[in-house]
Structure formats: C-alpha cells, structure tokens
C-alpha distance (Angstrom), angle and dihedral (degrees) to the residues before:
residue distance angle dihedral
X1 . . .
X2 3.67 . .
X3 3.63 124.3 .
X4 3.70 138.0 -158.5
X5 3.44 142.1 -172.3
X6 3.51 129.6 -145.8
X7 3.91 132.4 -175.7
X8 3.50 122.9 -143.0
X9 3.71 94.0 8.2
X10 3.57 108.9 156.4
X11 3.59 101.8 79.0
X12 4.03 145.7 28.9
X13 4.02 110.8 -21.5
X14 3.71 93.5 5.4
X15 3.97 93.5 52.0
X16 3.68 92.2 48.1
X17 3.66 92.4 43.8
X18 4.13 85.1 57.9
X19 2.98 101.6 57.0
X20 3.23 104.6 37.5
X21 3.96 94.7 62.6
X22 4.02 89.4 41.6
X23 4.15 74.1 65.2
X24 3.80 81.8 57.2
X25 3.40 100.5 57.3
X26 3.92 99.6 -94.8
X27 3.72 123.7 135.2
X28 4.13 91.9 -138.7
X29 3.50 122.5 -148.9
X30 3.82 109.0 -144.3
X31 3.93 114.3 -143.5
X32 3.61 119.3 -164.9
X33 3.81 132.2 158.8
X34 3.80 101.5 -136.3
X35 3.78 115.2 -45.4
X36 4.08 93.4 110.7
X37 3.85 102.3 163.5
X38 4.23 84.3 58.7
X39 3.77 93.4 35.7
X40 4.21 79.0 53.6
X41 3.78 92.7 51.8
X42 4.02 89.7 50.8
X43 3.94 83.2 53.4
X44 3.17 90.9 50.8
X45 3.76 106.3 50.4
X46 4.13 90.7 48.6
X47 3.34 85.9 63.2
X48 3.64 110.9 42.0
X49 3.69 80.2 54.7
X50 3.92 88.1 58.6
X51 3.78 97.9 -101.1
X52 3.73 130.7 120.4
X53 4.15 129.4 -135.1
X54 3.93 141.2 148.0
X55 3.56 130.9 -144.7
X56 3.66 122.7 -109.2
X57 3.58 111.4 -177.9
X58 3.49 120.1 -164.4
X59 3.89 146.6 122.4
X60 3.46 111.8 -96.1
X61 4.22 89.1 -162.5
X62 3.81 89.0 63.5
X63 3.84 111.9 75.1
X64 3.38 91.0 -164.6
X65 3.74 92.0 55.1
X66 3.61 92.6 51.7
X67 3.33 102.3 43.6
X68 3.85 92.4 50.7
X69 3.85 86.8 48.5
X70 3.69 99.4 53.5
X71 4.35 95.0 37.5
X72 4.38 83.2 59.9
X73 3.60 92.9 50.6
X74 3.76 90.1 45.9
X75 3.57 90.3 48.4
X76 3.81 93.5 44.8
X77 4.27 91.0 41.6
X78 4.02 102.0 51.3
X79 3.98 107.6 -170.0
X80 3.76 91.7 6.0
X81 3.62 122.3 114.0
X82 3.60 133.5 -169.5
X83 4.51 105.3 -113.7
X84 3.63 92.6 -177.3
X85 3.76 135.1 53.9
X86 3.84 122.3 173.4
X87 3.88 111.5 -177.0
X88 3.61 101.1 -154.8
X89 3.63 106.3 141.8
X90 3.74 105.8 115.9
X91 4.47 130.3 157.8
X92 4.05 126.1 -165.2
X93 3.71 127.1 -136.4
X94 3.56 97.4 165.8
X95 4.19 115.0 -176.6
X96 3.59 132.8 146.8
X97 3.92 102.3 -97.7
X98 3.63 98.6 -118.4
X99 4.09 83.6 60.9
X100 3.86 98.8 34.2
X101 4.04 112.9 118.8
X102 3.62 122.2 -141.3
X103 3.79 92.1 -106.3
X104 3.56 94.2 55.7
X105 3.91 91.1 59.0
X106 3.20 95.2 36.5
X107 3.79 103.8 55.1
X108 3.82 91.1 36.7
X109 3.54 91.4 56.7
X110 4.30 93.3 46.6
X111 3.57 92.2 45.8
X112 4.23 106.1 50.0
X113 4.00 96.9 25.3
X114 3.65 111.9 19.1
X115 3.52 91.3 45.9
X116 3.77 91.5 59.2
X117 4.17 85.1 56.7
X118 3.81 90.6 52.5
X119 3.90 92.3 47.9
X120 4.07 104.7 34.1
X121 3.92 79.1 58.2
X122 2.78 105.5 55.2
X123 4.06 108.6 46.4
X124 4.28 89.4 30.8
X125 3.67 96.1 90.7
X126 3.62 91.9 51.0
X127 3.90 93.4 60.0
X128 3.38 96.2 41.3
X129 3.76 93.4 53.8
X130 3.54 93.5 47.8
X131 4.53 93.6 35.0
X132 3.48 98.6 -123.7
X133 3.51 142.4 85.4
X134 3.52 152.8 117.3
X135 3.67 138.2 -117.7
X136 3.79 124.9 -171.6
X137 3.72 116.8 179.2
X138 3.77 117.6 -166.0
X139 3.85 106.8 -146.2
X140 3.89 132.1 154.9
X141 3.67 152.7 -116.6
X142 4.11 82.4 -115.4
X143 3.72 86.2 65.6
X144 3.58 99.4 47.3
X145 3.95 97.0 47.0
X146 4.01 103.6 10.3
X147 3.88 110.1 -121.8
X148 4.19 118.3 -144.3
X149 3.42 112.4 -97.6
X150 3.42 95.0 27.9
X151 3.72 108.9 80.7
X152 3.89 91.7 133.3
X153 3.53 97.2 48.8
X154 3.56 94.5 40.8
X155 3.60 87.2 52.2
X156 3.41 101.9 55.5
X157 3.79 94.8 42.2
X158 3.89 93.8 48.9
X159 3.80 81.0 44.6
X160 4.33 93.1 52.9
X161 3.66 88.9 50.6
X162 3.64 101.6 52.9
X163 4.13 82.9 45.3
X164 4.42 76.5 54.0
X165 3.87 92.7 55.5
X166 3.90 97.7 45.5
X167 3.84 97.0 38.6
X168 3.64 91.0 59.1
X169 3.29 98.0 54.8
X170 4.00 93.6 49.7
X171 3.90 86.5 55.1
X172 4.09 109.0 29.4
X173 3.90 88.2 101.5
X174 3.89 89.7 66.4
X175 3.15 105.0 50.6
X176 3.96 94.9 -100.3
X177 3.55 110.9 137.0
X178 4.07 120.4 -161.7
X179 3.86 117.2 -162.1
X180 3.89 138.4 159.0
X181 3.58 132.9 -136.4
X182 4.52 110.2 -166.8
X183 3.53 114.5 -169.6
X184 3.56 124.5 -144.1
X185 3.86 121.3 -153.7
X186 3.85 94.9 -26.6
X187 4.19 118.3 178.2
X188 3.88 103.6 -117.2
X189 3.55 134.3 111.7
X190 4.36 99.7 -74.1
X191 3.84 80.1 62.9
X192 3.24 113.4 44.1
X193 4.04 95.8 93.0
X194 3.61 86.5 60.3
X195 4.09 123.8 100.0
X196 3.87 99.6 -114.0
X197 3.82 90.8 -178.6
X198 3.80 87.8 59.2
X199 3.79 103.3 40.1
X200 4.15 96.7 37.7
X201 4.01 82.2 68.4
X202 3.77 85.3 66.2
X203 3.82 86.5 57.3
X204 3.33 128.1 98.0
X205 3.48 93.8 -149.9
X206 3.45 90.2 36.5
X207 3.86 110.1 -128.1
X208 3.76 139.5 46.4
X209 3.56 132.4 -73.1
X210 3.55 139.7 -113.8
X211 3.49 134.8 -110.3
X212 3.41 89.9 -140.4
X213 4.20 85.4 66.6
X214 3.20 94.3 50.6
X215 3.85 95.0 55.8
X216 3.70 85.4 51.3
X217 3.86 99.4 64.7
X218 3.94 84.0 42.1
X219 4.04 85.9 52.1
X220 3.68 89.0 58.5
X221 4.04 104.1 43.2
X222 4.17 79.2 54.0
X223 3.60 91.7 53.0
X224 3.82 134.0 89.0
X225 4.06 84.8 -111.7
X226 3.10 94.7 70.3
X227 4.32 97.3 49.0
X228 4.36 90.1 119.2
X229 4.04 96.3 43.5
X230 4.02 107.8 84.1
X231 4.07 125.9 154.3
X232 3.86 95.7 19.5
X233 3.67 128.2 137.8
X234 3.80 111.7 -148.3
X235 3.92 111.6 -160.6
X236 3.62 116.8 -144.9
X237 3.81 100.0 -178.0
X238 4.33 107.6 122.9
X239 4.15 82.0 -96.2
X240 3.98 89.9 -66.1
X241 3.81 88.0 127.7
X242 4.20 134.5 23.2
C-alpha cells in the first residue's frame, strides 16, 4: 500500500489534493487541525470515489504534536513508509506591516514554513532509506512577487520555497524529489472575502481557478513523470504571475 500525507486536507486545495491522489492509488492520510465535521466530508468523498484514507489530526506548528502523530502511525504501520508528503497547511493574517502584531507574524510564519521543518523531518529518513519519495510544497504567488498586506505570508512562502530549492539538492541522489506548486487567485475558502469581479480583470484568463487545478499539477510532481524535475515552482495563476 502506498501512503500519503497531506497537510491541511480538509478543505479547498488540501481536499482536492486528497482525493485526487486516492484516484492515484494512494491510501491518503488526511491532516487537519480541528475542523472534524469537514475533515469527515474529505473522508468521505475519497471514498465514495473508491479510495481509502484516515484522519490524522494534528497541528503541524507544534513539533511536539507532529512528532507524536507521525511516531503512532509508525508504530501502528511496521515496514510502511509514507512516499508522498504534500505540505499544504497554510493560515492568513494579512495587515499592513506598520499595523501587524507580533502574533500575526509569528503564527503565520509557524504555521506555512515552520511547519514544513517539523514535517519534512520527520518522514525524510524514511524515503531516503527506501530511495524514493515525494515532496510537494504548496507555496504562493505572494511569495513569488510579495503582495501588500501580506508581508508575513509572503514571508513565509518566499521563505518555504527557498527551503524547496536547497532541500532538493540535499536529497536528488535518492531519488527524493522536492517541488512547489503557488497558487494564484484560487476559489476556496482563504479567498472568498476577496472581490473576484475586481481582481479576475487582472487575469489573463480572466477568472479564478480551481482547486481541482491545483491538485492536478500536485498529481503530476507525485507521479513517476515527473522522476527528473526537482526544486521547481510551477505557477498555476491564469498567467497573472511568471
């Protein structure tokens, strides 16, 4: 069986990205912080579609958390190993720096970068040992070209894929591969406060994505296609953003 893990799975990107490698043969292992009735409906919809998964709550800012999280399942999963690791998991706290609090740095900084420290960590040795893995970073179009009132986010993003370029060359010899996927203006929850009329005019396809389109490009960085492409960031942003 193969297993992967994905952060921030039981909504918007992360949801799609489940189920969409279930339809790739994975047995997914849904992550979630505390939302359980959405993390449910994620369970639910991998395996209506015929796939399998667990939940495996946790909060992947808390390396306690994760570490206790990830020693169970190892301890439950003898000889197993998890092949694929999407770090998805990702908050806002956008304010204009001169306004920003502490907190809102702070906890937007643990939550999309650190996180990916505590996680990467943890399941590395794993794929090393056995010479193959995947790891799928979820980044942004705010960390590629820094949007106003987003400093932190930007920050941390920017910050995740630099973490992308140097990890894969630590781990190319192995057979790990480390890519990113960054989003531009994608229809899910984080968005839905902003004035799609207004922004999809900045678009060169002029409207939104899909989470659904996201979770493809992840779909192919976790696939065998993909085996000679390590420390990219693919855009999927309607051209708004290269």
């Amino acid at each position: 069986m193969k297993f992967a893990l994905v952060t921030g799975g039981s909504r918007g990107i992360g949801r799609a990205v489940c189920i969409r490698l279930s339809q790739m043969g994975y047995y997914i292992l849904v992550n979630y912080k505390s939302n359980d009735a959405m993390a449910r409906e994620t369970l639910m919809d991998i395996k209506s579609g015929g796939g399998d998964a667990a939940l495996m709550p946790f909060d992947v800012s808390s390396p306690d958390e994760v570490s206790n999280a990830l020693a169970q399942w190892k301890k439950d999963h003898p000889g197993d190993y998890i092949e694929v690791l999407v770090n998805n998991a990702g908050i806002r706290r956008d304010a204009l720096l001169v306004f920003m609090k502490t907190n809102e740095w702070s906890g937007v900084l643990e939550t999309n970068l650190d996180s990916f420290f505590f996680l990467t960590r943890e399941v590395l040795q794993d794929m090393l040992v056995n010479k193959y893995g995947r790891i799928i970073n979820i980044v942004s179009l705010s960390g590629l070209k820094g949007l106003p009132g987003q400093v932190n986010y930007s920050a941390a993003k920017a910050g995740l894929i630099g973490a992308t370029k140097a990890l894969a060359q630590e781990v190319g010899k192995k057979k790990v591969t480390v890519n990113a996927v960054a989003p531009g203006y994608i229809r899910t929850d984080m968005t839905k406060e902003l004035d799609e009329k207004v922004l999809k005019s900045t678009i060169p396809m002029n409207r939104f994505g899909k989470p659904e389109e996201v979770a493809e490009a992840v779909a192919f960085f976790a696939s065998g296609g993909s085996s000679y492409i390590t420390g990219e960031v693919l855009s999927v942003n309607g051209g708004l953003y290269t």
